[in-house]
BALO-424962 format. One record per residue (C-alpha): residue number from 1; x, y, z; residue in one letter. Coordinates in pm, 1 decimal. Layout:
REM BALO-424962
<pado><num>NUM</num><c1>X</c1><c2>Y</c2><c3>Z</c3><residu>A</residu></pado>
...
This chain:
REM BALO-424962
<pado><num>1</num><c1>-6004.1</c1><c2>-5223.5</c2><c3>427.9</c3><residu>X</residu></pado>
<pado><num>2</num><c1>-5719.8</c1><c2>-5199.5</c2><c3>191.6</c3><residu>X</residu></pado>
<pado><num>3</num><c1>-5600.5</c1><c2>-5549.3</c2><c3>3.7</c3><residu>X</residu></pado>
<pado><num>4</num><c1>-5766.7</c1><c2>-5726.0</c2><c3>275.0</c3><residu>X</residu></pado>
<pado><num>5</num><c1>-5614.2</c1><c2>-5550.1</c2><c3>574.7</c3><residu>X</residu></pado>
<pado><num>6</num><c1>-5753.9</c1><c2>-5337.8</c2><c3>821.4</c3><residu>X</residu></pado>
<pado><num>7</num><c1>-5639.9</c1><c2>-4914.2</c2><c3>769.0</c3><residu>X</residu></pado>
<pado><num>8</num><c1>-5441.4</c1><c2>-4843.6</c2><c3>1031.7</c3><residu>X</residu></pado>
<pado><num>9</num><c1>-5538.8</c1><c2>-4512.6</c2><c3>1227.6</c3><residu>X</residu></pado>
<pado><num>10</num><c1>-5514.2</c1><c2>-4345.7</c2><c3>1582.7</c3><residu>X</residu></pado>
<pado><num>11</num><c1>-5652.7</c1><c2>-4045.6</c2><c3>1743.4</c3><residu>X</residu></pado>
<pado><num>12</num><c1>-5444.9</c1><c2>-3842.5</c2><c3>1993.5</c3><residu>X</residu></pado>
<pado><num>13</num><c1>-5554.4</c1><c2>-3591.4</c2><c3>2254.4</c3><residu>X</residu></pado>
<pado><num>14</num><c1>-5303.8</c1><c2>-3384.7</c2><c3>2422.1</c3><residu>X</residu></pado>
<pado><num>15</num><c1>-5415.7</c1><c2>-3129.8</c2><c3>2659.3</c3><residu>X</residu></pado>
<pado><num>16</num><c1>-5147.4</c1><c2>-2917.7</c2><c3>2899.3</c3><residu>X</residu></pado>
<pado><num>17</num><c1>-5185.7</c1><c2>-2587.9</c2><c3>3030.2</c3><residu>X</residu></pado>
<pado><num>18</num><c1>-5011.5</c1><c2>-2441.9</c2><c3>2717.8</c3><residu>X</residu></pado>
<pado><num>19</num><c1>-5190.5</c1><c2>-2643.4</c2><c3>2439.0</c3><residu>X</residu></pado>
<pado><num>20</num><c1>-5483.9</c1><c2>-2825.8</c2><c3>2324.4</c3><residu>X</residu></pado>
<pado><num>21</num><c1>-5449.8</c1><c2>-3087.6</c2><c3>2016.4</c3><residu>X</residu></pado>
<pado><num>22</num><c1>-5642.4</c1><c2>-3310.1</c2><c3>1852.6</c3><residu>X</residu></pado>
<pado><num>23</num><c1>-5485.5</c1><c2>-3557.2</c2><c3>1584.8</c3><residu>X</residu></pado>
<pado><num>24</num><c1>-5651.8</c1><c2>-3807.3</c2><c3>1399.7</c3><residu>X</residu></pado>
<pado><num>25</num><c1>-5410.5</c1><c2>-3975.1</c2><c3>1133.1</c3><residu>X</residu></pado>
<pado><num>26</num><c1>-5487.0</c1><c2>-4286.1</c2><c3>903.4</c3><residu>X</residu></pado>
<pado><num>27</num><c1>-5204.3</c1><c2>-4448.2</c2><c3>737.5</c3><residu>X</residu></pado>
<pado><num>28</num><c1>-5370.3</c1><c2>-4635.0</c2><c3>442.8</c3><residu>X</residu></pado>
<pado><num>29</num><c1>-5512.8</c1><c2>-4345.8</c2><c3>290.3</c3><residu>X</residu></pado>
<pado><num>30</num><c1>-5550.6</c1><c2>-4066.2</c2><c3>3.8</c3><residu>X</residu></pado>
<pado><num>31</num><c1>-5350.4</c1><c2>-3740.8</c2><c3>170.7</c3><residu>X</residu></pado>
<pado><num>32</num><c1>-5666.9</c1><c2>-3561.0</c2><c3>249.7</c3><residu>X</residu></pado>
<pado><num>33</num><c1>-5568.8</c1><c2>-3271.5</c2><c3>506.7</c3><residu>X</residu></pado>
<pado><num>34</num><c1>-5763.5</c1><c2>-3081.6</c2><c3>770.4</c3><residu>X</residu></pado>
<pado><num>35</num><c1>-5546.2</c1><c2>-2852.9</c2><c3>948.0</c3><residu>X</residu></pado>
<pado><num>36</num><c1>-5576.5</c1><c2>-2606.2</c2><c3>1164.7</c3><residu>X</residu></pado>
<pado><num>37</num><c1>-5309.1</c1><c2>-2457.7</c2><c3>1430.6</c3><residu>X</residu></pado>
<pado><num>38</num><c1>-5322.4</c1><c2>-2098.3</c2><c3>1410.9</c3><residu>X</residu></pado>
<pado><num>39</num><c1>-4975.3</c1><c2>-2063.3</c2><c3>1192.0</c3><residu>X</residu></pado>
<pado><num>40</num><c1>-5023.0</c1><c2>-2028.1</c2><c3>877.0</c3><residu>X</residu></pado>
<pado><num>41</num><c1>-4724.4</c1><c2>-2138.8</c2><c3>711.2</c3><residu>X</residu></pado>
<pado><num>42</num><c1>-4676.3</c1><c2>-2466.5</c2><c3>941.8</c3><residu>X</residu></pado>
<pado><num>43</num><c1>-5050.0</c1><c2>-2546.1</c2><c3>826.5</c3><residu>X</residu></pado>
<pado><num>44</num><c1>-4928.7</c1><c2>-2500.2</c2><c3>497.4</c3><residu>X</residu></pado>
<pado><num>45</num><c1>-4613.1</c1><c2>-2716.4</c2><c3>567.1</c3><residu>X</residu></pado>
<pado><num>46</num><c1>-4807.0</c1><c2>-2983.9</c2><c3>750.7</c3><residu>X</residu></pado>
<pado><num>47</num><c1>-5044.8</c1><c2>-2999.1</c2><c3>412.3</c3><residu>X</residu></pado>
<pado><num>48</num><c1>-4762.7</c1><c2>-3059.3</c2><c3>228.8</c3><residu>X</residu></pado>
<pado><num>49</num><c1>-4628.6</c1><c2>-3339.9</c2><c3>460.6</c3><residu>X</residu></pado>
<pado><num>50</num><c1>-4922.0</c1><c2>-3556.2</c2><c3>442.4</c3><residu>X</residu></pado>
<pado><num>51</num><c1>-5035.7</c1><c2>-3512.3</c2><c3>102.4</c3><residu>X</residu></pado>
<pado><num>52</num><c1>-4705.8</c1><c2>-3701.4</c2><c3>-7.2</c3><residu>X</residu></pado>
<pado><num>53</num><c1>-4707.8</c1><c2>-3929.3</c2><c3>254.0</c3><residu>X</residu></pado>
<pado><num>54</num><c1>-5087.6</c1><c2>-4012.7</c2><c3>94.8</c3><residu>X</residu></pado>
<pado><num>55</num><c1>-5184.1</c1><c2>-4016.9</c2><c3>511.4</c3><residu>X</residu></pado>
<pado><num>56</num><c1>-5543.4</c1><c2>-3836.7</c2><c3>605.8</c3><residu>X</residu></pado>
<pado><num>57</num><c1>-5481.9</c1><c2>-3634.5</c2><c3>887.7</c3><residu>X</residu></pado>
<pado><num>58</num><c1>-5711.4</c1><c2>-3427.4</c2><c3>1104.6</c3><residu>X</residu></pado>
<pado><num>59</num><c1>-5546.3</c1><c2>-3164.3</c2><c3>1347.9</c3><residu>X</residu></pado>
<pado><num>60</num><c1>-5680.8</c1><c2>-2880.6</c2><c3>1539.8</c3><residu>X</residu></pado>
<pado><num>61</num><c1>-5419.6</c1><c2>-2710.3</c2><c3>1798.1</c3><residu>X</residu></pado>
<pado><num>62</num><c1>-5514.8</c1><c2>-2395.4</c2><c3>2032.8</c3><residu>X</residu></pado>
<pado><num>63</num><c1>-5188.9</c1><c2>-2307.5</c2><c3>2169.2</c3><residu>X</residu></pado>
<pado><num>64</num><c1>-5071.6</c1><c2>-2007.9</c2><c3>2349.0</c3><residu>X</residu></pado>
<pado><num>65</num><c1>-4964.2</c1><c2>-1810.9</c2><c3>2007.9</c3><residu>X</residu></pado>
<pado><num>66</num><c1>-4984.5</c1><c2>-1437.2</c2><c3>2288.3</c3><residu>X</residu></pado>
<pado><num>67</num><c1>-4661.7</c1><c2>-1625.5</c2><c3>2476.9</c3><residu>X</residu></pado>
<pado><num>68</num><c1>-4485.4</c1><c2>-1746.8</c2><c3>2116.0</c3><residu>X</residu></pado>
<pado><num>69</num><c1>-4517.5</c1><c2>-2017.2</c2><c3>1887.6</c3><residu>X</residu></pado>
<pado><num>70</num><c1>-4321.5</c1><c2>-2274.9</c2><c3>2059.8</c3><residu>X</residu></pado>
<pado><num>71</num><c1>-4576.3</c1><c2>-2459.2</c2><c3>2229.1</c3><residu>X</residu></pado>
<pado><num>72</num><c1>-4798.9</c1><c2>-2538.7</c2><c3>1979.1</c3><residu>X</residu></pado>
<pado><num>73</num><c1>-4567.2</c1><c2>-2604.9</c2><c3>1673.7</c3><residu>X</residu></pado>
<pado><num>74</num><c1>-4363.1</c1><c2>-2857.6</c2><c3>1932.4</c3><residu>X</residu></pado>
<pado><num>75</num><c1>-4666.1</c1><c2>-3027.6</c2><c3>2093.7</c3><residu>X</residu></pado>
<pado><num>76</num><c1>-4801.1</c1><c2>-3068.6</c2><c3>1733.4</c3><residu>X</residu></pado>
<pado><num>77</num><c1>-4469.1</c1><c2>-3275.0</c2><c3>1694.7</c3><residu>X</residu></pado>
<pado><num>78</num><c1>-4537.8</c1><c2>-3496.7</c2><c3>1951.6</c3><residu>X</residu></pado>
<pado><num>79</num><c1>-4931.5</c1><c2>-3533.5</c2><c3>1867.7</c3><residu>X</residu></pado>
<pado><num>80</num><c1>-4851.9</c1><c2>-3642.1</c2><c3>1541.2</c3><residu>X</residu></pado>
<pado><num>81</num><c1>-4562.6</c1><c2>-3864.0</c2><c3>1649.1</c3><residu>X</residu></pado>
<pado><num>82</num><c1>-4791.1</c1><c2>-4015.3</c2><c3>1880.7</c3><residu>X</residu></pado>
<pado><num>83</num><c1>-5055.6</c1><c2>-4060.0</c2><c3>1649.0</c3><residu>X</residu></pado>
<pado><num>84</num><c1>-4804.5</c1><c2>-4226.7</c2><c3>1381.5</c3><residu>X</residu></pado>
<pado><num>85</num><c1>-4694.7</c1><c2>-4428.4</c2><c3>1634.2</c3><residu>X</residu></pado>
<pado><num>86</num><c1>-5015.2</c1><c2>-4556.6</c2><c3>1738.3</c3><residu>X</residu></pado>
<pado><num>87</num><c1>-5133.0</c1><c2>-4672.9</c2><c3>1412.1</c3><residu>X</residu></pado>
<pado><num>88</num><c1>-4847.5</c1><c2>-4826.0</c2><c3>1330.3</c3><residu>X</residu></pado>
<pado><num>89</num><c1>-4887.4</c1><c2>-5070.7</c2><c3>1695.4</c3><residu>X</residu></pado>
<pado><num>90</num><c1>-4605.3</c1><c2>-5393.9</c2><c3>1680.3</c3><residu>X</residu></pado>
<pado><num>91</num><c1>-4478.7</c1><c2>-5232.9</c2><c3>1377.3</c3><residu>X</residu></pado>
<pado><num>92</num><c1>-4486.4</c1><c2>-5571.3</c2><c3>1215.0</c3><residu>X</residu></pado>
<pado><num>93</num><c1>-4437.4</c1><c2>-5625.0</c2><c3>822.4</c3><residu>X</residu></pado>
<pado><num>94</num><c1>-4350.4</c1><c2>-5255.8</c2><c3>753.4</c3><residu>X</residu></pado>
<pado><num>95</num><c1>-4046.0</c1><c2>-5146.5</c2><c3>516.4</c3><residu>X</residu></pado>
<pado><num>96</num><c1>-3906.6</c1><c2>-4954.3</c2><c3>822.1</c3><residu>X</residu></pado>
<pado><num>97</num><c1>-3676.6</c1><c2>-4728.2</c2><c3>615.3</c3><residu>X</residu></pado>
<pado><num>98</num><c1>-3764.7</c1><c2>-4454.3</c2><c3>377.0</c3><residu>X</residu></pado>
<pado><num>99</num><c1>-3574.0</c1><c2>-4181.8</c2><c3>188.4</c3><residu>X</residu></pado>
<pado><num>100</num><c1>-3606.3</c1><c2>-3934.3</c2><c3>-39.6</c3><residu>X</residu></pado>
<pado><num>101</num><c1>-3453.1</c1><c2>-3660.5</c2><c3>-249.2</c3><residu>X</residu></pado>
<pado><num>102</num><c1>-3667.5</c1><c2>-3374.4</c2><c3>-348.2</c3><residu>X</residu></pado>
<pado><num>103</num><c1>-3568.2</c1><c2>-3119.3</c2><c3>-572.4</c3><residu>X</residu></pado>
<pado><num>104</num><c1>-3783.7</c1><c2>-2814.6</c2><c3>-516.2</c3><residu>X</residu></pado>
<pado><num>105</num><c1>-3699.1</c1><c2>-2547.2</c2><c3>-737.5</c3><residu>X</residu></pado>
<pado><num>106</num><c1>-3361.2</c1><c2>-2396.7</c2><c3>-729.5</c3><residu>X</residu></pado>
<pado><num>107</num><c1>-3358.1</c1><c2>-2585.1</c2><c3>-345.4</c3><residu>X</residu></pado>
<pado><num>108</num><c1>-3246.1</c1><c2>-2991.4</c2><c3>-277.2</c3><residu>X</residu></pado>
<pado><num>109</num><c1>-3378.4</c1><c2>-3147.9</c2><c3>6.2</c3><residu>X</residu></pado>
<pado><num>110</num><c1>-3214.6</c1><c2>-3500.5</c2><c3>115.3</c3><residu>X</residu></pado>
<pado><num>111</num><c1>-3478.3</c1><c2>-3714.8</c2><c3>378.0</c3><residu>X</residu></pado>
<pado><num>112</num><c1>-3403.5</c1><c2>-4057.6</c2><c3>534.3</c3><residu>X</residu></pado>
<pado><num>113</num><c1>-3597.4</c1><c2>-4209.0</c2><c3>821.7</c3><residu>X</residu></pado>
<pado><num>114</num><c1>-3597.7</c1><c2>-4550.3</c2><c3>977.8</c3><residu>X</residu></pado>
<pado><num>115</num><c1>-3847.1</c1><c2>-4664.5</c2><c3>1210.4</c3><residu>X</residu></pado>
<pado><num>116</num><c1>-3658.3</c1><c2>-4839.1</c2><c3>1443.7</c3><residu>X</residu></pado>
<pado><num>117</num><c1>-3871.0</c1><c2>-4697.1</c2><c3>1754.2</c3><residu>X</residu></pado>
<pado><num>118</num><c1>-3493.6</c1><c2>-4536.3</c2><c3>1879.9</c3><residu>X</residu></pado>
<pado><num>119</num><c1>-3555.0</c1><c2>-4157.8</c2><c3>1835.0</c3><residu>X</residu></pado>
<pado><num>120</num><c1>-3261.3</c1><c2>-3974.0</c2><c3>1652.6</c3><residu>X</residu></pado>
<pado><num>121</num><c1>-3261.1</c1><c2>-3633.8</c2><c3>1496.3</c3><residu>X</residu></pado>
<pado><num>122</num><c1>-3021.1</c1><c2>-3503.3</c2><c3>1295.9</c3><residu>X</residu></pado>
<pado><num>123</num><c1>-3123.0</c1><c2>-3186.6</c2><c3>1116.1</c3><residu>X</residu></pado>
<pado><num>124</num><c1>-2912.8</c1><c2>-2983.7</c2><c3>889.6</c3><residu>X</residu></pado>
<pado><num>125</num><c1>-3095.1</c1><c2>-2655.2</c2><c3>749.6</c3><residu>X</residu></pado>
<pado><num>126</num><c1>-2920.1</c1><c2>-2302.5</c2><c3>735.1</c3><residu>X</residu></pado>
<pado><num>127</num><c1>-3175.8</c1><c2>-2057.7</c2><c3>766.5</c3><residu>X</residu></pado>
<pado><num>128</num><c1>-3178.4</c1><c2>-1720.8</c2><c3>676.8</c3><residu>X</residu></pado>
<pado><num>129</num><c1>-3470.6</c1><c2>-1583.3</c2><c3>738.9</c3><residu>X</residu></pado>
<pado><num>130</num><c1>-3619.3</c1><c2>-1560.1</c2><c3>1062.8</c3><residu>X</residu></pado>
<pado><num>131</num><c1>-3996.8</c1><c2>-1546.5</c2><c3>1011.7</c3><residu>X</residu></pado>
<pado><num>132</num><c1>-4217.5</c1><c2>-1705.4</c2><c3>688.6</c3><residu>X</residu></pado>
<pado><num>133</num><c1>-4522.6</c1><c2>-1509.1</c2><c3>753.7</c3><residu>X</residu></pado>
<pado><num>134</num><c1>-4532.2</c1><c2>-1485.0</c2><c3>1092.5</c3><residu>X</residu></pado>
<pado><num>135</num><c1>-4402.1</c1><c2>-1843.0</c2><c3>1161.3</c3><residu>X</residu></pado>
<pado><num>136</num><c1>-4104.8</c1><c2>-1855.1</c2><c3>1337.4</c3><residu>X</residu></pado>
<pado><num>137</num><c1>-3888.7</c1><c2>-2080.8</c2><c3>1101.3</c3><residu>X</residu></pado>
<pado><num>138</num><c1>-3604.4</c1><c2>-2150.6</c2><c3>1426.7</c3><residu>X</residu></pado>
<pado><num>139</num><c1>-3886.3</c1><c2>-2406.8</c2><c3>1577.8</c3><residu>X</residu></pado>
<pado><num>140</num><c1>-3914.4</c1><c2>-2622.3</c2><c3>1292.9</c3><residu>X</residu></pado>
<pado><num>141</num><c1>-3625.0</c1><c2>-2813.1</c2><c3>1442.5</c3><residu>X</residu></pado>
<pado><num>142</num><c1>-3838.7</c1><c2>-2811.1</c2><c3>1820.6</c3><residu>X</residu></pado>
<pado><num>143</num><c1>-4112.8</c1><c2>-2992.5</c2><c3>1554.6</c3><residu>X</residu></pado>
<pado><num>144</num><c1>-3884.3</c1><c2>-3228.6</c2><c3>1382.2</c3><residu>X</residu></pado>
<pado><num>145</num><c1>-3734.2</c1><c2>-3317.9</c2><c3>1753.6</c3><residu>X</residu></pado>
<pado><num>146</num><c1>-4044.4</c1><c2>-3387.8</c2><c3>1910.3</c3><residu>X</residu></pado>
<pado><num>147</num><c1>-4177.0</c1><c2>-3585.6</c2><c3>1593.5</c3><residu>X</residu></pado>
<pado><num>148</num><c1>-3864.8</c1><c2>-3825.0</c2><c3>1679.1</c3><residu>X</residu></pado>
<pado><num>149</num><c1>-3924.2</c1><c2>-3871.2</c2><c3>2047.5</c3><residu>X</residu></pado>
<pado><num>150</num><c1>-4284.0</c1><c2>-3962.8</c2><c3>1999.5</c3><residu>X</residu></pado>
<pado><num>151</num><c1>-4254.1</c1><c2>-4134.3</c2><c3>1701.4</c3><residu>X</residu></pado>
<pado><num>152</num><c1>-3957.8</c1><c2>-4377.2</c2><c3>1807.0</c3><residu>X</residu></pado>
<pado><num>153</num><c1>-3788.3</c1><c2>-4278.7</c2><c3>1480.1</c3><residu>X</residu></pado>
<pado><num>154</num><c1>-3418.8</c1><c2>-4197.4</c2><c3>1344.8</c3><residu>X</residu></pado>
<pado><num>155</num><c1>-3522.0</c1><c2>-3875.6</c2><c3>1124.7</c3><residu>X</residu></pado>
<pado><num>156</num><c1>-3186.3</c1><c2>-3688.5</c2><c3>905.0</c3><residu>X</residu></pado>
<pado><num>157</num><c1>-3339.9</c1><c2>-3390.1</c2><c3>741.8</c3><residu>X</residu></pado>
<pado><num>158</num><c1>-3057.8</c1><c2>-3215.8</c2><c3>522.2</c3><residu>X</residu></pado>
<pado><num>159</num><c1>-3101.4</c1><c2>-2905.4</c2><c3>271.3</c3><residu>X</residu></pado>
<pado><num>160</num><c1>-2820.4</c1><c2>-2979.0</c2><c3>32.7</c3><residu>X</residu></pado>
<pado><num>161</num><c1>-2858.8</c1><c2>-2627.2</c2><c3>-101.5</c3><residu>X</residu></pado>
<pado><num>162</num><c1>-3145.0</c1><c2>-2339.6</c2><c3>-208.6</c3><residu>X</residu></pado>
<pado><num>163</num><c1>-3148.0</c1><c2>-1986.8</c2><c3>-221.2</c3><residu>X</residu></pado>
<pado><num>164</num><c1>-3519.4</c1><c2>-1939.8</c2><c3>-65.9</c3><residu>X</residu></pado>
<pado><num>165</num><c1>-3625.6</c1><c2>-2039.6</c2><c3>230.8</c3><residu>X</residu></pado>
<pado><num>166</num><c1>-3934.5</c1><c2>-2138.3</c2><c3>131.8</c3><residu>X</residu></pado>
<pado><num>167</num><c1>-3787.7</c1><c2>-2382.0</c2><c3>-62.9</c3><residu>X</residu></pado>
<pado><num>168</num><c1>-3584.6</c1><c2>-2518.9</c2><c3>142.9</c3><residu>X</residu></pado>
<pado><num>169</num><c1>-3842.3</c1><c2>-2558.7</c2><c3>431.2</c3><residu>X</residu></pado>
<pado><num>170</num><c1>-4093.1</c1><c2>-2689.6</c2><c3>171.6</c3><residu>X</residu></pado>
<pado><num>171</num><c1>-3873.8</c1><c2>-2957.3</c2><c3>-5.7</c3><residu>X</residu></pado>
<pado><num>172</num><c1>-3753.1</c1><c2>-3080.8</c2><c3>381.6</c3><residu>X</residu></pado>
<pado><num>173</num><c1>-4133.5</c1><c2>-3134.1</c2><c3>473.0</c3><residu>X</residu></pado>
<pado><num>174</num><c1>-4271.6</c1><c2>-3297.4</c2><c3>152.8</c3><residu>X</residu></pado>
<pado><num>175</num><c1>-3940.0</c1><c2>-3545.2</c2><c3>149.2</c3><residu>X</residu></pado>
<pado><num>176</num><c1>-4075.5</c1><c2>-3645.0</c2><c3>498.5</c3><residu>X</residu></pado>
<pado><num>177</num><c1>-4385.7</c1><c2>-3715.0</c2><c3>344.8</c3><residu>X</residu></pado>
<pado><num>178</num><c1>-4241.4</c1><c2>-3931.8</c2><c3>78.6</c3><residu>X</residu></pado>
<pado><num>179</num><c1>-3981.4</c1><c2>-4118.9</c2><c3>316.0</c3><residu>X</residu></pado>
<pado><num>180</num><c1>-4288.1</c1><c2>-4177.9</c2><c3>577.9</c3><residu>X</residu></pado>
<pado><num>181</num><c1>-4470.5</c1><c2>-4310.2</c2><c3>285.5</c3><residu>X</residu></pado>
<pado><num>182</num><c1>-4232.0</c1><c2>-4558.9</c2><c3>201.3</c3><residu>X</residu></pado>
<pado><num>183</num><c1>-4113.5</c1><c2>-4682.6</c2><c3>628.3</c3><residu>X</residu></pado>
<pado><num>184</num><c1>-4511.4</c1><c2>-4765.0</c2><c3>684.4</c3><residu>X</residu></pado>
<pado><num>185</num><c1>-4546.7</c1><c2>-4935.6</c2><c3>365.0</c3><residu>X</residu></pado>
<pado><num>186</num><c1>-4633.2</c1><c2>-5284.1</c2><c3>435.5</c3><residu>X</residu></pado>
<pado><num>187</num><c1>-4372.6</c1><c2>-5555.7</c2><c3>272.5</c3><residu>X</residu></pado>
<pado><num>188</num><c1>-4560.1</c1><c2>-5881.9</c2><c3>203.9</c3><residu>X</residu></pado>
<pado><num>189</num><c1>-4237.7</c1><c2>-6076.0</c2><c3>225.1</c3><residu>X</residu></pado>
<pado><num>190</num><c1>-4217.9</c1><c2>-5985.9</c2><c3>604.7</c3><residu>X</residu></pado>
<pado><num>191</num><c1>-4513.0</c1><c2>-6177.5</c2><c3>667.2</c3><residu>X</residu></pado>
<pado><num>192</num><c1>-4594.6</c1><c2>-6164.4</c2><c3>1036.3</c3><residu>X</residu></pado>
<pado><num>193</num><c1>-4249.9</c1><c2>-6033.4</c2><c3>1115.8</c3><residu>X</residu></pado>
<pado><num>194</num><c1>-4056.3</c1><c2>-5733.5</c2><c3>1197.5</c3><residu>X</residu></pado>
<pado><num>195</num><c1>-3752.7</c1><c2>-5593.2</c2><c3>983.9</c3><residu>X</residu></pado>
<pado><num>196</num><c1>-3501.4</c1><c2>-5639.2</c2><c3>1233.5</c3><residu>X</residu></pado>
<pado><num>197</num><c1>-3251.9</c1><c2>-5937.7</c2><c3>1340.4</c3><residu>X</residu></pado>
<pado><num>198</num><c1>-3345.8</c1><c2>-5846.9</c2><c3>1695.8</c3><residu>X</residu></pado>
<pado><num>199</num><c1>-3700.2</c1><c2>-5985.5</c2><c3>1665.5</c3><residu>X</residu></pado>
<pado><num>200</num><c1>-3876.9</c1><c2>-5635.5</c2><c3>1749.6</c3><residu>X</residu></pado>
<pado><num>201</num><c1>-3858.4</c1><c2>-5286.2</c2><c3>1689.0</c3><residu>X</residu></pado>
<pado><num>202</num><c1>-3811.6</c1><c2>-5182.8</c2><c3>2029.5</c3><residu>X</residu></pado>
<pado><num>203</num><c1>-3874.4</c1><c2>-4828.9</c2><c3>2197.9</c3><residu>X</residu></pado>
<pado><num>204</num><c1>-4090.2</c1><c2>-4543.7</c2><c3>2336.8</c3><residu>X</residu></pado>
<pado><num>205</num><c1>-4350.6</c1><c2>-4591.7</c2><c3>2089.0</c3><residu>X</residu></pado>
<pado><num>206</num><c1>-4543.7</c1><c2>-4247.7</c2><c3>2159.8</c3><residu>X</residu></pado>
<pado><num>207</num><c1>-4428.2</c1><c2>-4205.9</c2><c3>2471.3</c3><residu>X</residu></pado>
């Protein structure tokens, strides 16, 4: 229980012929991570993600890494959009809208999502590298994507400029973290309501 309400959490199983993911997430919680998917770098990325969102997250993907990475870092998308989703049920009394700028190193990262449960991506990061490790950096936007869909969200993910990579990649995932952390956040004032004039935040949820 947190200030007399109940922590919101889901657990999502996705099984396909190409992937095999289980995601537990809880909303109200410290950012404790336990990640596993075979990629290195996305682990590391992931980490990074729900530490500033202060969510604990469990995930454990087998994918078909022989084929490529694609599977598994987009089904991991729409696991944890799913699982986000979940916990979040009616969606009633949260702040719906979060942003963030994060400054990481030489790099700027500019975040904004709104919960609306309409998916919209709009993702704006020049790469120029190909590979981080041996993570395929040109499927981060397959992630981000899927995230959307499943999540019912609007996410804009901009790098406003960087020199590394790294950087760049690293500021875009920890901003999501932040701007998560502020949509869920419950608003007291809200009551038993949703932010919206339509009387519901409408869409896939998870779906």
């Amino acid at each position: 229980m947190i200030d007399g309400r109940q922590k919101r959490s889901a657990i999502v199983l996705r099984e396909t012929k190409e992937t095999s993911i289980n995601t537990e997430i809880t909303l109200d919680a410290g950012g404790k991570t336990q990640i596993e998917t075979g990629i290195p770098f996305f682990d590391h990325m992931l980490e990074q993600t729900f530490r500033h969102a202060l969510f604990d997250i469990k995930l454990k993907a087998k994918g078909d890494l022989e084929i490529d990475q694609h599977h598994t870092i987009e089904d991991c998308g729409y696991t944890i959009g799913q699982a986000i989703a979940k916990a979040l049920g009616e969606r009633v009394a949260i702040a719906r809208y979060g942003s963030a700028l994060i400054p990481m190193d030489e790099s700027l990262a500019q975040v904004a999502v709104d919960l609306s449960g309409r998916p919209a991506l709009h993702f704006q990061m020049p790469f120029t590298a190909e590979k981080i490790g041996n993570c395929d950096v040109s499927l981060f936007r397959e992630f981000f994507n899927a995230l959307s869909l499943a999540l019912g969200a609007a996410i804009h993910l901009t790098s406003l400029h960087g020199e590394n990579d790294h950087h760049r990649i690293e500021g875009i995932f920890k901003g999501l973290g932040h701007a998560l952390r502020a949509a869920v956040k419950i608003d007291e004032k809200l009551q038993h309501t949703v932010l919206s004039t339509k009387g519901c935040l409408s869409g896939i949820y998870g779906k």
